[in-house]
N, C-alpha and C positions, 0 to 999 in steps of 0.2 A: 630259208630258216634252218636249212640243216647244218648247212657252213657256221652259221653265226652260234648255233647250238655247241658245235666241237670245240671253235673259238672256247667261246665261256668256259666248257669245260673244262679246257688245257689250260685257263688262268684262274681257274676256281683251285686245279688240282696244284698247283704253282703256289697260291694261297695258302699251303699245307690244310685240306681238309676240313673245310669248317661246316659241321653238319652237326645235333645234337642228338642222344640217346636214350630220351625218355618216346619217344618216337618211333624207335627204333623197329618194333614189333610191325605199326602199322608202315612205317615207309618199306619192310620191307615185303608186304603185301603187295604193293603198286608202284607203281613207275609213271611218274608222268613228266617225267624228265623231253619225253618227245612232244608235249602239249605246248603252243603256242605262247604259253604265258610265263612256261619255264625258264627262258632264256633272259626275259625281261626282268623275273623277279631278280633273279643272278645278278641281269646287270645295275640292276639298282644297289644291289649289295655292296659289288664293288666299288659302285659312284659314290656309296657313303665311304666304304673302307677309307679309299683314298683322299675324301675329307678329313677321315681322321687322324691320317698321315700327316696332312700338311693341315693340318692342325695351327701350329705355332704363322704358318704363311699367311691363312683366311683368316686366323682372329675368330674361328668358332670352335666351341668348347663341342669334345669331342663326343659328349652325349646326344646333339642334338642330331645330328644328322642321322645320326644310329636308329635312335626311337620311331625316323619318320621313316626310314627303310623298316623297321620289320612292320610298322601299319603297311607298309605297301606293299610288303611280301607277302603278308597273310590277306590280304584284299585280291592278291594272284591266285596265293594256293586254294581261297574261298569258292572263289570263282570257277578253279580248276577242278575242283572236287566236286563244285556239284554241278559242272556237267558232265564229269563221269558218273554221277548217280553214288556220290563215296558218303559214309554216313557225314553226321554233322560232327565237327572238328570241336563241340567242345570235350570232350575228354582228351585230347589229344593236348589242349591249350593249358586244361589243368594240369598237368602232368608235368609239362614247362613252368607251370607259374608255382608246382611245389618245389622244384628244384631252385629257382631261383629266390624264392622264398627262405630257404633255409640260409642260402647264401650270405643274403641278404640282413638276417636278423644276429646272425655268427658278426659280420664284418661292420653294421652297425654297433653293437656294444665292444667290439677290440677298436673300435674307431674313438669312441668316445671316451675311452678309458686314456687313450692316448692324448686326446686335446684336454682332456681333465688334467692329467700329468706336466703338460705343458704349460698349461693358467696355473697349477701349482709351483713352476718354476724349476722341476726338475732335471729337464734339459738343457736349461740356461746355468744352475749352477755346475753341471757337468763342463759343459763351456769355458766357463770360468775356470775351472779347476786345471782344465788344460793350456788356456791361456796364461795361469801364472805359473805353469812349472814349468818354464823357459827349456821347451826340448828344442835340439838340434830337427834340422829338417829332416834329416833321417829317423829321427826319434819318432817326430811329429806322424811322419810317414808311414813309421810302424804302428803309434800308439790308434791314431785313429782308423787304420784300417784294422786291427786286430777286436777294437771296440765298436765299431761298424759290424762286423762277424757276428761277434756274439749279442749285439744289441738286437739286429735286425730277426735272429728268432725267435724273439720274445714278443718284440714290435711287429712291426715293418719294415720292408727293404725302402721302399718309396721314404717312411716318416726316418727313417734311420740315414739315408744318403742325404735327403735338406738339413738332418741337424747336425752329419758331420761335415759335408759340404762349407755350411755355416762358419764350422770351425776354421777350417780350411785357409777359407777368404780371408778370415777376420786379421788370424796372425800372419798371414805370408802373403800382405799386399805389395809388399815390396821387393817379392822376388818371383816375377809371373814363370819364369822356366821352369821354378817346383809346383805351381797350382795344377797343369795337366794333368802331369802321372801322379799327383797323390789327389787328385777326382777321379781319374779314371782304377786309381786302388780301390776307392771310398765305395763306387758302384759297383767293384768285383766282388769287393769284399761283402756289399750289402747283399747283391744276387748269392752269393756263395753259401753263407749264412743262414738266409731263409729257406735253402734247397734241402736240410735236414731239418726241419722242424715244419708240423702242421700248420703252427702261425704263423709261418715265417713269410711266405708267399699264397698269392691266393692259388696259385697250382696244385702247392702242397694239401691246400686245406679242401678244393676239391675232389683230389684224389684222396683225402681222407674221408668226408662225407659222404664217398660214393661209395665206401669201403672194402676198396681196391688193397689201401695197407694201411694198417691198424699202428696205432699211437705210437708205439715203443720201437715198430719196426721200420721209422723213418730214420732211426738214429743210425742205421745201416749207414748211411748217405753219410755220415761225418768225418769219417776220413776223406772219400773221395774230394766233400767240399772246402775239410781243409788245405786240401791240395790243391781243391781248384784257384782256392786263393793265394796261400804261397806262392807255388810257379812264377804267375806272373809277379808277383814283388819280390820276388830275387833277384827277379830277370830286369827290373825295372831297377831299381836300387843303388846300380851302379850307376846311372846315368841321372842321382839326385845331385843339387848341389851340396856342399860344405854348408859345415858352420852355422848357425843359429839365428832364428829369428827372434829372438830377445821374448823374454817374459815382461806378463802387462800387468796392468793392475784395475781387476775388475771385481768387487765386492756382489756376488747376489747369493743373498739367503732364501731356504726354502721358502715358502709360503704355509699355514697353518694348515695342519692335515696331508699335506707332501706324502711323507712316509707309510700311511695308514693307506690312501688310497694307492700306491705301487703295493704295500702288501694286500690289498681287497685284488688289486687284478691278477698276481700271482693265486691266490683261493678261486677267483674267477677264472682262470683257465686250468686250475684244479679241479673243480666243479666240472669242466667241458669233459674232462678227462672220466672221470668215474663217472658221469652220465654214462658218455659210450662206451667205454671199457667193462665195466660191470653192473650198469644198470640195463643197459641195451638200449638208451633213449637217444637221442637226437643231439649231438654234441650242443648246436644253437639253444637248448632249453639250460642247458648249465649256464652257457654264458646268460641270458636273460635273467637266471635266478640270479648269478653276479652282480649284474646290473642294477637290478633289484637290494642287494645288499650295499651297494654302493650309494641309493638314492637314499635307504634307511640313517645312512652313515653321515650323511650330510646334513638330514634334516636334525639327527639328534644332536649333531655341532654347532646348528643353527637355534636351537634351544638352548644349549648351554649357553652359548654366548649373547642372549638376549635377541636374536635378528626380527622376531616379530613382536618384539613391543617398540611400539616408535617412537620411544622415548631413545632406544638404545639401538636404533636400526646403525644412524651414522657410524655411530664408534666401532660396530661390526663391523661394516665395509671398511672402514679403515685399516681394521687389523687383518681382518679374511679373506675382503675380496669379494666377487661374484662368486661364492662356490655352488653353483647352480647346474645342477649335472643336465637339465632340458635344454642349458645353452648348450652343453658339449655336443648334445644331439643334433642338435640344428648343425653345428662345425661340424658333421661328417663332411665327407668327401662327396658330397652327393651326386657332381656331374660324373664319377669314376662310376657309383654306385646304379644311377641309371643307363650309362653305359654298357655296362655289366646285362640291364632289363635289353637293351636293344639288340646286343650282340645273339644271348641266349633265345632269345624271340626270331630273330633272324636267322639265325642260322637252323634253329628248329622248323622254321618253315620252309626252309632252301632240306633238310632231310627226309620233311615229309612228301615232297615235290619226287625223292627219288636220288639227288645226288650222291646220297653216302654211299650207297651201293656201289658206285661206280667206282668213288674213291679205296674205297676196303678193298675189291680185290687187286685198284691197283696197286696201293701199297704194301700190307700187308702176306697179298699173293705171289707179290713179287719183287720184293725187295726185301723180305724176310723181316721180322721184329725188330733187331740189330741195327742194319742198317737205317730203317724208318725210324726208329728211334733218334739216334746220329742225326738225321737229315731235321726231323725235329724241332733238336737244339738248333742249328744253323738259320731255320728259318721263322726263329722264335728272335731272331737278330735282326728281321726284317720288319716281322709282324706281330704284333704285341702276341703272349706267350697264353693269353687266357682264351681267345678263342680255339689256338691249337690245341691245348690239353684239353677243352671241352671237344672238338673233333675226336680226340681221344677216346674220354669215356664215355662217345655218344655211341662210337661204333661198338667199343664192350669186346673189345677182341678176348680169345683164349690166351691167356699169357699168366706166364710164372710170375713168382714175387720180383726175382731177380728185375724181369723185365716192366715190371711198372717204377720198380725205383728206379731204372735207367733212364726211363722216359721224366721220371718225376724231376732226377738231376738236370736232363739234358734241355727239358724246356726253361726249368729256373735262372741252370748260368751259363745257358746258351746267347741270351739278351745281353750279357755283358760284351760281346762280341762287336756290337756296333752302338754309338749313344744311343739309337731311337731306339735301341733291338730289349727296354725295359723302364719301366715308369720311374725306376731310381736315373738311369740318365739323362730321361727326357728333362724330369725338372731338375736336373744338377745344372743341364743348359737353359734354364729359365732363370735361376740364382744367379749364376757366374756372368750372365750378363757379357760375352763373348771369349771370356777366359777359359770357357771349356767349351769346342764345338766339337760339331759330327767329324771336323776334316783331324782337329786335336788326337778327338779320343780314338783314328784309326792309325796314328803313327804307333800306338803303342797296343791294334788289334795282333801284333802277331807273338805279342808274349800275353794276351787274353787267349789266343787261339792252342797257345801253348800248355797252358793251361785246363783248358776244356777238355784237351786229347789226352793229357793226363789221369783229369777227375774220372775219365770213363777206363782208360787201363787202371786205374786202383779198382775204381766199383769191380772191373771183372776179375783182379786177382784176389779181392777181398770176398765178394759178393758172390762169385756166379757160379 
């Protein structure tokens, strides 16, 4: 048992870390890292991890296997605890389920704002708009990565890489040598983008919930991230083709209320803002008053224009649509969303077990801020980027501003590094449909790498 214990541990700590911090207090009272049951919860861990690796191989959506690893991790630490005689784990479980809670109600309403925007058609006439201003592929190359950047701040890097992904495909089917490097721009640029902004990444928005660094002070990170993007498309640039994939001719007009609801979720993440900035409250309660405004917005459209008398239902739908914000809610991303419950469950029970301990001093005690930071990024290329930064602010190290933004940057567009290594590539290679693979997008890792090493020498001649 003791061999198979090290094992585990030298591929938990290969893992980068994955342990949570609302736990923190009580794992680091006990150790039961040498109990019997320890090794097994581990290794259930990673038997799920690695399902959700090869994810795209098994054909199973990567929530499940997650949700039935932390039942069976917390069925260990259950079991472990109380035959040490440890009290009973439910305070320890709430603790976990308010953190993931908050999470959870923040990322549902920026979710559904987004599929509302989408049934409104306002990413499809963006599409359009770029499909008929006939840019060269170098054009096309710049326009939608520069608009990937700044989209993915406001949005998402994942919803911002499928809809310029989209674009991508649509006009330059007929010249696959430019599809590669202007997807693997689309995803640098998505990862880059949302590395300075709260919304932009769920990284960012943990590390601001946890109130590691405060709203105004993630805007630090925008030079480095515009660097981080540049680099590589300079680097890439020369090696586009020539010449032009012609302009098309696609008509889509907004849909009624388009414009009202993108400005309700600009006020909605204005709202998030002076909640925690000056009111001291819960950023997720501004977004839900958002939300809230948003359902009021709709119903009063739906009176003006007749929708509940059913004389005049028809001709509503005809003109409006479903604008029914309870579907939008159903259209979350639900399997990321429960994923999300499995990882934080799981890894919370693999911390109370005792592992964080192990790993804090050996990264941190020995490898110093800097470098574990660096390493990081690197291995946020391997492993999705949301359980590292929760390893993060599970352990709650002592660290400067300087060094949470480092880390914030390095786990964001560290995943651009390899397709799997962030949720904007994973599905760019679900879209592309074999035009963008893993082997594609590492012909052109060493001007992303270039890149990365970059973003971290600006942060420190800017930043440190």
């Amino acid at each position: 048992m003791p061999s198979l214990l090290s094992v585990s541990v030298t591929f938990f700590a290969l893992l980068s870390l994955l342990a949570p911090v609302p736990v923190l207090a009580q794992a680091a009272a006990v150790d039961l890292t040498g109990h019997p049951l320890a090794p097994a919860a581990l290794a259930v861990f990673v038997a799920a991890y690695l399902a959700v690796v090869l994810e795209e191989k098994l054909h199973l959506r990567k929530s499940k296997p997650m949700l039935v690893a932390a039942g069976c991790i917390w069925i260990f630490v259950s079991l472990a605890a109380h035959q040490q005689g440890l009290d009973p784990l439910d305070h320890v479980l709430e603790k976990i389920l308010a953190e993931y809670a908050a999470l959870l109600l923040f990322l549902l309403v920026a979710m559904t704002y987004v599929s509302m925007m989408q049934e409104r058609r306002v990413f499809m006439v963006l599409r359009a708009w770029l499909i008929s201003h006939g840019f060269s592929y170098r054009g096309l190359f710049w326009v939608t990565g520069i608009l990937s950047f700044f989209l993915s701040a406001v949005a998402d890097n994942l919803t911002t890489a499928l809809m310029m992904g989209a674009i991508v495909l649509a006009v330059t089917k007929k010249k696959p040598e430019f599809i590669t490097p202007a997807l693997v721009n689309v995803v640098v640029a998505a990862n880059a983008g949302g590395a300075f902004s709260p919304f932009g990444d769920i990284t960012t928005l943990m590390v601001w919930q946890a109130n590691k660094v405060a709203f105004f002070e993630f805007f630090a990170l925008f030079v480095p991230s515009v660097v981080n993007y540049l680099v590589p498309a300079l680097l890439m640039t020369p090696f586009l083709p020539t010449g032009s994939p012609g302009s098309g001719e696609e008509q889509v007009d907004l849909r009624p209320g388009a414009l009202s609801v993108c400005a309700l979720f600009l006020c909605t993440v204005a709202l998030a803002i002076v909640f925690e900035h000056w009111l001291h409250l819960p950023p997720y309660l501004g977004m839900l008053t958002g939300l809230g405004l948003l359902m009021m917005y709709t119903w009063q459209l739906k009176m003006r224009a007749g929708a509940y008398i059913p004389e005049q239902q028809q001709a509503y739908e005809q003109q409006y649509g479903k604008l029914d914000p309870f579907e939008r809610v159903s259209d979350a991303e639900w399997d990321t969303l429960l994923f999300f419950f499995g990882v934080i469950f799981a890894v919370g029970g693999l911390g109370y077990l005792g592992y964080l301990q192990l790993l804090s001093g050996a990264m941190y005690g020995q490898l110093g801020h800097t470098w574990t930071h660096i390493g990081v990024g690197l291995v946020s290329a391997i492993i999705d980027n949301i359980p590292v930064m929760f390893s993060i602010l599970d352990m709650n190290p002592e660290m400067s501003l300087y060094q949470w933004l480092l880390v914030t940057l390095t786990a964001g567009v560290g995943g651009s590094l390899l397709a799997v290594g962030s949720a904007a590539g994973v599905a760019m290679m679900g879209i592309a449909q074999g035009r963008y693979t893993f082997i594609g997008h590492l012909r052109w890792s060493w001007a992303v790498a270039a890149g990365y090493i970059a973003s971290i020498i600006t942060h420190y001649l800017i930043n440190g």
